[in-house]
C-alpha positions in Angstrom: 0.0 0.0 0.0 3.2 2.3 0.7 4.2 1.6 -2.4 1.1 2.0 -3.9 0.7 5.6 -2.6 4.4 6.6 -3.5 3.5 5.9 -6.8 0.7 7.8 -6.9 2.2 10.8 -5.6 5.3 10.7 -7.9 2.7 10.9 -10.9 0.9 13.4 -9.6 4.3 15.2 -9.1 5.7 14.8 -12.6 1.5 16.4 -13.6 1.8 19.0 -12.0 5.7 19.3 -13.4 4.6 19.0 -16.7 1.4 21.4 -16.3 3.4 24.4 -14.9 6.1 24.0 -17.2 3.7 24.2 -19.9 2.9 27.7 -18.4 6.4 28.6 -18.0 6.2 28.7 -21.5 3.6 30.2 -22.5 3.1 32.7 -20.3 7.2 33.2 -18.5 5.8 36.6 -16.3 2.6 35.0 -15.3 4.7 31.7 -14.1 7.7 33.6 -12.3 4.9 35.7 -10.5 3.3 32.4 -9.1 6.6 30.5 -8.6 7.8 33.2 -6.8 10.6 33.2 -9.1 13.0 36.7 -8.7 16.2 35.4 -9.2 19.4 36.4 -7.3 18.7 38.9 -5.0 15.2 37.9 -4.4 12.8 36.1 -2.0 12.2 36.8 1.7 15.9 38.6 2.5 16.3 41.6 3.5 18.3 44.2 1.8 21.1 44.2 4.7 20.6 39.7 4.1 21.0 40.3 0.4 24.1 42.9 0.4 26.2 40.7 2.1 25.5 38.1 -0.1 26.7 39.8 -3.3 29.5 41.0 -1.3 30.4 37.4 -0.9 29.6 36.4 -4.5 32.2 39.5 -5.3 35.0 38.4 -3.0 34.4 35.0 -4.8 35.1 36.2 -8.2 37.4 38.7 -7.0 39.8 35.9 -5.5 40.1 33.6 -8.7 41.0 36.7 -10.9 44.3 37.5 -12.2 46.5 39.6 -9.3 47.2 43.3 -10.1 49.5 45.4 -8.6 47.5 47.0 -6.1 48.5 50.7 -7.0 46.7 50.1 -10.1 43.5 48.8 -8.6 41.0 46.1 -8.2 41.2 43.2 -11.1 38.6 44.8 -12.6 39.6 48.3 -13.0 39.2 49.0 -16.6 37.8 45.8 -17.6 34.6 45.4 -20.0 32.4 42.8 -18.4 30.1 40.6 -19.4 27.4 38.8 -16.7 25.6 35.8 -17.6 21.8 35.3 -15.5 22.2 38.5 -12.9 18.9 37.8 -11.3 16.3 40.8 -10.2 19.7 43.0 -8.7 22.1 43.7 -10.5 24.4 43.4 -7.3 27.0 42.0 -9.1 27.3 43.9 -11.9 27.4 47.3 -9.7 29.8 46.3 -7.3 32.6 45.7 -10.4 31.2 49.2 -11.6 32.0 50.1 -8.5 35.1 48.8 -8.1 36.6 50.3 -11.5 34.9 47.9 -14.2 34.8 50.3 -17.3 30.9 48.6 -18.6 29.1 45.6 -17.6 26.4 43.8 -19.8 24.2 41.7 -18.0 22.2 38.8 -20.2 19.5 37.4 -19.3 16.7 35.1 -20.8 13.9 36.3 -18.7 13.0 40.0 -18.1 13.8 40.0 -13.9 15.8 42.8 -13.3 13.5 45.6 -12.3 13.9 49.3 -11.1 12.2 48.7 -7.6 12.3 49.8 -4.1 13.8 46.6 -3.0 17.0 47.1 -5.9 16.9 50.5 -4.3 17.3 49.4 -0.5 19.9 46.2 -1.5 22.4 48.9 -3.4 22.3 51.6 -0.8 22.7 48.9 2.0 25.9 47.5 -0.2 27.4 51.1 -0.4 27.3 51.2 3.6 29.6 48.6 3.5 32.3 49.3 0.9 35.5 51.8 1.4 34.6 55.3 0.7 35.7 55.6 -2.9 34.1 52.6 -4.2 30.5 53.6 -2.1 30.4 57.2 -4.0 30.9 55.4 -6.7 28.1 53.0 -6.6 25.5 55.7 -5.2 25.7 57.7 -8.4 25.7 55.0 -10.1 22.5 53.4 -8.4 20.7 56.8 -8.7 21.2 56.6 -12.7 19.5 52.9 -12.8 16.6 51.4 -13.9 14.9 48.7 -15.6 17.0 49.5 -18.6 20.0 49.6 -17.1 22.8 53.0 -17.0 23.5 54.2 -20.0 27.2 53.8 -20.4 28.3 51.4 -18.3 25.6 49.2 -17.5 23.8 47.9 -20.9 21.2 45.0 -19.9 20.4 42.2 -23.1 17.2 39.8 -22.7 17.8 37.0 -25.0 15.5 33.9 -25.7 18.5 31.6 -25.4 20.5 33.7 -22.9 23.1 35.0 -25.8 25.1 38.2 -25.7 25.9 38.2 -29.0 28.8 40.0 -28.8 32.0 40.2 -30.5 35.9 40.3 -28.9 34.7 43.0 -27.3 35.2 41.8 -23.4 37.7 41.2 -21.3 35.9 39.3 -18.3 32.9 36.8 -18.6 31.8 35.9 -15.4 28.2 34.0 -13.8 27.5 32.1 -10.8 25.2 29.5 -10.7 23.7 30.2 -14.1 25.4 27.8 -16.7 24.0 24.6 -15.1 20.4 26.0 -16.4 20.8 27.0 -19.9 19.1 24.7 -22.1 22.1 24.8 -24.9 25.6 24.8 -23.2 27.6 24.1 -26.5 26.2 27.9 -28.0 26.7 30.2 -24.7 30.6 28.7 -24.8 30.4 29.3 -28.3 28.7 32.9 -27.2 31.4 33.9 -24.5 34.3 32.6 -26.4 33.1 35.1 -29.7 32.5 37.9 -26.9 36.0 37.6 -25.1 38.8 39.8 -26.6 42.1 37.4 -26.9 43.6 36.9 -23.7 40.4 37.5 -21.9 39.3 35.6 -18.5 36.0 33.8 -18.0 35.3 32.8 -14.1 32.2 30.6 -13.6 30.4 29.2 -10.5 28.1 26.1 -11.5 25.9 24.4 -9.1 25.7 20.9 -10.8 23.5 19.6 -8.0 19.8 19.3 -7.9 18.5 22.8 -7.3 15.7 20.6 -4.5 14.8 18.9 -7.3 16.0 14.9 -5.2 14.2 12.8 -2.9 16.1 10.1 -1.8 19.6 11.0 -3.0 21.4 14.0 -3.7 22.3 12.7 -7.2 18.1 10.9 -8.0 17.3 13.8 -10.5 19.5 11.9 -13.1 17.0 9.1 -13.1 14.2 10.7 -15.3 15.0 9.6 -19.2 15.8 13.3 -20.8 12.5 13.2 -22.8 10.6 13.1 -19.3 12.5 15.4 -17.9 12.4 18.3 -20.8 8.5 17.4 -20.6 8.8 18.4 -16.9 11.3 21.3 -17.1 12.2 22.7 -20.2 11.0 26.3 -20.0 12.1 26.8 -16.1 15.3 27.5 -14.6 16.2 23.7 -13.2 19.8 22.2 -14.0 20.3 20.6 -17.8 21.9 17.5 -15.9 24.8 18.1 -17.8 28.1 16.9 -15.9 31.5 18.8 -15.6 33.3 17.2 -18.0 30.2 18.4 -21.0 31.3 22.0 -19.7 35.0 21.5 -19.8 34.2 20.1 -23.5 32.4 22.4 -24.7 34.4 25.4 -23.4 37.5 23.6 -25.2 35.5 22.7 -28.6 34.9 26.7 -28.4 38.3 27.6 -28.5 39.0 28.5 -24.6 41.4 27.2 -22.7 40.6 25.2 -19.4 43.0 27.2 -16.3 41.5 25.8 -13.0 38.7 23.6 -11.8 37.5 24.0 -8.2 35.9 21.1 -7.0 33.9 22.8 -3.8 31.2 19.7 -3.2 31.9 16.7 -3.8 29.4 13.8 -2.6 31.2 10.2 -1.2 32.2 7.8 -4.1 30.3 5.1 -2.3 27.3 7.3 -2.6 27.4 7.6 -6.4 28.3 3.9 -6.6 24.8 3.3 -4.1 22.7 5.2 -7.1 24.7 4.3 -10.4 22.0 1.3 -11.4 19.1 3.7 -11.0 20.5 6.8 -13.1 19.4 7.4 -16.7 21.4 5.1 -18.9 23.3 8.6 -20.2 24.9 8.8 -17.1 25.0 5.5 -15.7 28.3 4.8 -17.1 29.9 8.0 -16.2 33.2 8.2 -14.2 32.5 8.8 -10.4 34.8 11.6 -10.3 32.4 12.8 -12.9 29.1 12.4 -11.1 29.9 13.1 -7.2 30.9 16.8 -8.4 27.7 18.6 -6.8 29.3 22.2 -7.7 32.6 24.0 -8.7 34.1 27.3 -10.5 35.7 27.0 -13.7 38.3 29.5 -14.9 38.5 29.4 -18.6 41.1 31.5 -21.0 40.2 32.9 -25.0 44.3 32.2 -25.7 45.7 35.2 -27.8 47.1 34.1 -31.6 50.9 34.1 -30.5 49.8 31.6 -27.5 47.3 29.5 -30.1 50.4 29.4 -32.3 53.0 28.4 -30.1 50.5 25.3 -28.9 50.4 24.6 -32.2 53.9 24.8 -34.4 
């Protein structure tokens, strides 16, 4: 009877899955308002809650770029930017402003960053806590936002497929928790390798576990076959399942050049080896070091001609 009723509520589950993400599609503002979607930045935190994270997402990014000599600044003094998936705040994207970035453009494919009082109160409540040249700096800038973006400095691109477009005209790509969503990996590598000038850096946080999504295991959202799972989640921001090794590939089949992989969560080997003859046949005969990677940061390089030719005599 257990089993009967487990059952029962996994179908009802995958219904329901399949129902919203129907509206998702359809209708994307109608469904973010009822799933309570905002992005980063969003939910129940308050502004003072929300600061300090994107003061820690900074100090992330900050930490895996490319020292400078100090006299000449933060690492992103004079850099051209681009954001993947900013969320609601542009938190991010103002604090490199903020810290000498020269123009940010932030891509999204849904329209969630908004010129609202709770923007307004997360900004202010970051410039309280940064030195005082970089705070005057972000208060003018955060009095010449809105929904559009500054013009400038700040230029903000809503793309169906979360594409910039852009051409070797970056130096910095960055996005956290964002790449693990997109529904076609192979063209935003394709997208931020055409955007980054040669020698240009991109720095990426990827969550590769299952955004809530398990039950039982931390790794159970690779059982679903993919046509299930697209049927369930296409048009919502849920992970593509893809594993690290599909972004290190794709990065490299783009042209950049794999620097550093942080492994930050990892899950047991004997737990992936517990779950392995339940998961899709896709990823069934994966490597473990493969599958136990729940989330890391990638640090990619666009290599300039003279270091493409000398890999290549």
């Amino acid at each position: 009877m257990a089993r009967i009723r487990r059952k029962a509520a996994n179908g009802l589950r995958m219904l329901r899955a399949i129902a919203t993400n129907q509206v998702a599609g359809l209708w994307p503002r109608m469904y973010m308002r009822l799933a309570g979607q905002t992005g980063r930045g969003g939910g129940q935190a308050s502004a003072a809650e929300t600061a300090e994270y994107f003061l820690h997402c900074y100090r992330e990014l900050d930490s895996r770029l490319p020292k400078v000599d100090e006299s000449t600044g933060h690492p992103v003094s004079g850099q051209d930017v681009l954001e993947y998936g900013p969320g609601s705040i542009p938190g991010l994207a103002m604090l490199m402003l903020a810290h000498g970035a020269r123009s940010v453009t932030c891509v999204d494919r849904f329209p969630l960053l908004q010129d609202n009082m709770a923007s307004l109160d997360t900004l202010t409540a970051l410039a309280d806590r940064l030195d005082q040249q970089a705070s005057q700096r972000l208060r003018e800038l955060t009095a010449r936002l809105d929904g559009n973006g500054i013009p400038g400095c700040l230029t903000v691109v809503l793309h169906a497929r979360g594409l910039s477009c852009l051409n070797a005209s970056c130096d910095l790509v960055v996005s956290r928790a964002v790449l693990e969503e997109t529904n076609d990996l192979p063209a935003i590598s394709s997208d931020m390798a055409a955007a980054l000038r040669p020698g240009g850096i991109a720095v990426h946080q990827v969550d590769l576990g299952g955004y809530g999504l398990c039950r039982d295991h931390p790794l159970d959202f690779l059982v679903p076959s993919p046509f299930l799972w697209q049927l369930m989640f296409s048009n919502k921001c849920v992970p593509n399942r893809l594993r690290l090794g599909k972004y290190l590939e794709y990065a490299e089949q783009s042209g950049l050049r794999v620097l550093r992989v942080e492994r930050d969560r990892v899950l047991p080997l004997d737990q992936v080896e517990a779950i392995r003859p339940r998961l899709w046949r896709d990823f069934r005969t994966l490597p473990a070091p493969d599958l136990a990677c729940l989330s890391c940061w990638i640090v990619l390089e666009k290599p300039s001609p003279s270091a493409r030719d000398a890999a290549n005599p």
